[in-house]
N, C-alpha and C positions, 0 to 999 in steps of 0.2 A: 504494500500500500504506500504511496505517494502521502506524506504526512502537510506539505508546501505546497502551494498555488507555484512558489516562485520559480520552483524549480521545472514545474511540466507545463510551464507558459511557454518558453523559447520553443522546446518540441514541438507543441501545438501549434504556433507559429508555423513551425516551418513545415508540418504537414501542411497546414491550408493553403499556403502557398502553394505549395508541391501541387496542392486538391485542385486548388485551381488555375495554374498552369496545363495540369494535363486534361482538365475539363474545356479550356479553351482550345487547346491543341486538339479535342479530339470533334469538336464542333467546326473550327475552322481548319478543315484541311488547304486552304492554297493561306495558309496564315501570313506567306510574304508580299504577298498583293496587299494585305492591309498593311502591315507595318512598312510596304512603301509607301502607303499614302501619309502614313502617322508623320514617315520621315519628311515628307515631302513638305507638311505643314509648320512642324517642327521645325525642324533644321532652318528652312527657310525664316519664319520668321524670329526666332534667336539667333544669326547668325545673320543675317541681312538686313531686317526693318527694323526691330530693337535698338540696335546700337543707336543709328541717328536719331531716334528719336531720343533717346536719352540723352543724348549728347547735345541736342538742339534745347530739349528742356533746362538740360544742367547752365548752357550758356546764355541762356533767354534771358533779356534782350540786347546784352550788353558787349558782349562776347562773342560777338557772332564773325567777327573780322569786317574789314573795311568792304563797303559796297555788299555786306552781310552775304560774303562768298559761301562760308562754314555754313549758309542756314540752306543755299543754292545746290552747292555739294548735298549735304544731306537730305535735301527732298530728290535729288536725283540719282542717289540712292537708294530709297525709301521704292521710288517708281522702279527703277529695275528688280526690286526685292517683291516689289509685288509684280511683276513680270514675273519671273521665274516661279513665284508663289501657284499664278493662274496656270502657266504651264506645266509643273509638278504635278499640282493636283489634276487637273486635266488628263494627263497621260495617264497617271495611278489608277484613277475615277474609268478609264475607255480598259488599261488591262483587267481591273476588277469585273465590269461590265461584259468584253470580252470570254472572260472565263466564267464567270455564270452562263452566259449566253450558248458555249461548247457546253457545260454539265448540263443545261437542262434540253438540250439536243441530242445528247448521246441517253438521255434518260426517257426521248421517247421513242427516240431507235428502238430500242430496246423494249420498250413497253411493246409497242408494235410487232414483236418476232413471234 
């Protein structure tokens, strides 16, 4: 008998984890068409549209450099980061789309034999 909560917390933890990991995994078999799209939205927007705007916030209004080049760069950053944001997702969005579109065609092949 387990006399502590404290002690069969972390286990528990890392069964349900474990539980639902492979429950995800067994519902989503093409699971990398999602996590491309996850990445797509992610990545992009930490890593592209974040910074300037943080940066345009943090220097707001004074700091922006002469002819407020810093705030120009930044929104034209900002626009490419969501360019690529719409493209990302887009593609992710047409392969996910794609591969349902093949499962549920080979599913009425099949139904049909």
């Amino acid at each position: 008998m387990i006399r502590s909560l404290k002690v069969l917390a972390p286990f528990s933890l890392a069964v349900n984890v474990i539980t639902i990991g492979v429950t995800v995994a067994a519902l989503i078999p093409n699971i990398g068409l999602v996590i491309s799209l996850v990445g797509a939205v992610a990545s992009t927007a930490l890593s592209v549209i974040l910074p300037p705007i943080c940066e345009t916030i943090t220097f707001w209004p004074n700091k922006l450099g002469r002819f407020k080049w810093q705030l120009i760069l930044n929104l034209l950053i900002i626009m490419f980061g969501v360019y690529v944001f719409i493209a990302g997702t887009t593609l992710s969005m047409s392969n996910i789309v794609a591969c349902i579109r093949e499962e549920v065609l080979e599913v009425m092949i099949n139904l049909f034999r």
